[in-house]
Phi, psi and omega in degrees: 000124178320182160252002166258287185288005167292319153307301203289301228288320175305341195267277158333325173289289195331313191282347165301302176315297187307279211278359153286309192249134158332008190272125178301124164325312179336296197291277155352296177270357146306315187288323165304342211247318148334281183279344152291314209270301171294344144282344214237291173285358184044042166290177181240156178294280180347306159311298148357254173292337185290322157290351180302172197252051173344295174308303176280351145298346188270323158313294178303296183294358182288269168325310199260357173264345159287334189282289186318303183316302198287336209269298205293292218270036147066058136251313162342289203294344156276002172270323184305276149006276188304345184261329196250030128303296165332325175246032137078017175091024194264108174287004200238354174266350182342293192316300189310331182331291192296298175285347156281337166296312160312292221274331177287317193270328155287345161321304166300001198108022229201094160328132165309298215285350143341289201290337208248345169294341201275296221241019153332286189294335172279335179298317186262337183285342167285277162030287211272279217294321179236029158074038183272149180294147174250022157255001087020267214264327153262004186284300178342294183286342177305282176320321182253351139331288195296341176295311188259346194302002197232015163283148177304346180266358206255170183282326200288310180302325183279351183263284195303354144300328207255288188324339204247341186277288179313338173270011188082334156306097157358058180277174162219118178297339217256349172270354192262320168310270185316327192297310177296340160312310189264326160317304191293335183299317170314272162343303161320293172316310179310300214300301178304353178259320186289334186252017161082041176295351175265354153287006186232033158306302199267358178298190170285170176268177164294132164281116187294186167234246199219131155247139253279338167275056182080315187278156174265167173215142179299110190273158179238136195299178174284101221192008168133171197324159155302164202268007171260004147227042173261118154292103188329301197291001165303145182262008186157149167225156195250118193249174210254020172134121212315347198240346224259352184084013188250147181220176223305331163239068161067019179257124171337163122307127207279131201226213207183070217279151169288354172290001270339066203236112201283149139313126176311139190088325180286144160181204189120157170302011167262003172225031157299153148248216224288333178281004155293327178253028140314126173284150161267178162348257183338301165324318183272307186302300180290334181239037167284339180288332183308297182331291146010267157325301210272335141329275195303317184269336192278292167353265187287306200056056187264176216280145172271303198278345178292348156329275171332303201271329188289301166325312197278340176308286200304288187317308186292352189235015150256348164231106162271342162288326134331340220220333192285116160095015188267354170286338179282007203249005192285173201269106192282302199303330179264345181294311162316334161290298209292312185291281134005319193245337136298319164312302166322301206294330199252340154290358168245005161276299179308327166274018190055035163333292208273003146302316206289310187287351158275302148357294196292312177298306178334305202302327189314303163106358174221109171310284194313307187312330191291294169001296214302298249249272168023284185294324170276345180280316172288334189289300228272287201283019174267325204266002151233359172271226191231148177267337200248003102305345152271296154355270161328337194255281178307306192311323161288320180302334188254343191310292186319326174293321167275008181253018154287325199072004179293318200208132183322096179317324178284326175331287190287350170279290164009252185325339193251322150330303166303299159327324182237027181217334186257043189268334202310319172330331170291138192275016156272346184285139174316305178272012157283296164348296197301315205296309179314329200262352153258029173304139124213171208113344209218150151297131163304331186292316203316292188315328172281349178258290208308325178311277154359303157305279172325307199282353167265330172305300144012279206287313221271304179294315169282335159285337181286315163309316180294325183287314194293358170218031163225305176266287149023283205276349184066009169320303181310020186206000000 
């Protein structure tokens, strides 16, 4: 057996292992890359630790330790807040709501499955209060994760921008952002016609309720902690019952009565009023850095994440009670996937893995079918893997298949992005898990075979879809 395939099949056990067993990918293709690259490739450990990816490491912790800063000092939880002030108690905009604060925060730097821990339980606590379909309103928030996860400042957009810079290839962020912007808005659109968002035109509105100046404030039901105390790296809260008004730790629900009359007991910031949602000192200092980020890199076009890590420097050291618990909160678990499954990528460049397989795609003799096959290998193993170890892994595999020029690169770095991030829906994926396992409003089994049900359509549909409006007409290139 050759030593290049002897790499793929070693590359295929990991992603099989990892999803059977509880095991970090990561962890895994180090260690793999250890024993292919010194038994299999006769490398030196210097060669070795010499492929990890610096650069993206600085990216991943730059972004999710800024995010964890923004999360702790209550500024997440006032935009969250402040948005559903904003549509004056309109239920029907609730959902949209709910996907542009997902397409914002990831836009920003904010792991999906981050964004889908904050805004799940508040998502499904409307859900359950004002009779919103909860395949509605998690379709949604699923969907505007994926909607912002491809802007140049987000972790998915620094990898794969990064992957394409080491390989030497021409991208365009501003077509790799949007094209997934704009899919996923479609896709949003479609979900909102199918689950019936235009029926909840004609409900009522939310009754604010009355705050103690006077002023109202929108209360937003209960549906698990405020999103300025959700641990981002939790996979799931199990809540105690889809119907019952309860919420996951056993605390009423806050709920927004036509007397305009709060429940005894309730409070927390979604049902301060309206003089609550003054920022503080801090708070304005994040999210002028946020501003910043996005300035100095889009602008300037400096490094994101030491951008991102220097900003969270200045916030932890003008709030260190802000700062308290936010290191445990940058995402550990993916910089080590993300780190790991590159390190692996680049001991099979160095044995001429990624020749081979390019080479072999090439060979096919049809550009577009290979493009089309690509595009389904990230769908099908993203919707039970990781998108961001599939990412990381195919994109060096098709680089030799795109340096033929037979076929437009951005097309297919697009589409194949798109193709492996809007599978997450599936409720074998961390952020379909999360949704599942916060439901409410809905029986949990329901939601999961109809989740389930959408989310194989997903797969079976969007690559094709992507290929037929990207790669296909070739414009993007």
């Amino acid at each position: 057996m050759s030593p290049e395939l002897i790499s793929i099949l070693a590359l295929v056990a990991m992603f099989v292992i990892a999803t059977v067993l509880p095991i970090n990918l990561g962890a895994l293709a180090l260690a793999g890359a250890f024993l292919v690259g010194t038994l299999v490739a006769e490398m030196s450990e210097d060669d070795i630790v010499g492929a990890f990816p610096g650069g993206l490491f600085a990216i991943l912790v730059g972004v999710t330790y800024l995010f964890a800063i923004a999360t702790n000092n209550g500024t997440i939880d006032w935009v969250v807040r402040a948005s559903v002030r904003a549509v004056r108690g309109r239920i029907v905009a609730i959902p949209i709501v709910m996907f542009l604060l997902a397409a914002l925060f990831t836009a920003i730097g904010a792991p999906a499955p981050a964004v889908a821990a904050i805004l799940a339980p508040i998502a499904f606590g409307f859900a359950a209060e004002y009779g919103i379909n909860a395949m509605l309103i998690g379709v949604l928030v699923a969907h505007g994760t994926n909607a912002g996860a491809f802007s140049p400042i987000s972790v998915l957009g620094g990898i794969v921008n990064g992957v394409l810079d080491e390989a030497g290839l021409e991208g365009n962020d501003l077509a790799l952002f949007l094209g997934s912007l704009v899919f996923n808005v479609v896709c949003g659109a479609i979900a909102f016609v199918i689950f019936g968002g235009f029926a909840l035109v004609h409900q009522r509105r939310i009754q604010p309720t009355d705050g103690a100046d006077g002023g109202t404030a929108v209360s937003v039901p209960g549906g698990g902690k405020p999103a300025s105390g959700v641990d981002p790296s939790r996979e799931g809260v199990t809540d105690t019952g889809a119907d019952t008004g309860t919420s996951t730790d056993g605390r009423a629900a806050t709920t927004a009565t036509k007397t305009g009359k709060e429940p005894a007991g309730t409070g927390g910031p979604e049902s301060a009023p309206a003089r609550d949602l003054r920022l503080t000192p801090h708070q304005i200092l994040t999210l002028t850095g946020i501003l910043v980020l996005c300035v100095a890199t889009l602008a300037f076009e400096l490094d994101v994440g030491l951008v991102a890590i220097t900003i969270a420097v200045v916030l932890a050291i003008t709030s260190p009670k802000a700062h308290k618990g936010a290191v445990e909160k940058i995402a550990w678990p993916t910089v080590l996937l993300i780190g790991g499954v590159v390190t692996y990528v680049g001991v099979m460049e160095e044995m001429g893995t990624i020749d081979y397989v390019g080479d072999a795609v090439a060979g096919i003799g049809a550009p577009l079918l290979a493009g089309l096959l690509i595009c389904y290998v990230g769908g099908v193993v993203s919707a039970f893997a990781s998108t961001v170890g599939i990412l990381g892994a195919l994109i060096p595999l098709a680089v030799p298949f795109l340096q033929t020029g037979e076929i437009g690169v951005v097309g297919v770095i697009v589409a194949l992005a798109i193709s492996s991030s809007i599978v997450d829906i599936s409720p074998f994926s961390t952020t379909g898990a999360l949704l599942v396992a916060n439901v409410r409003g809905m029986a949990r089994e329901v939601f999961y075979r109809r989740l389930l049900v959408y989310g194989a359509g997903i797969v079976v549909l969007a690559p094709t879809a992507a290929w037929l409006f990207l790669i296909a007409p070739g414009w993007l290139d």
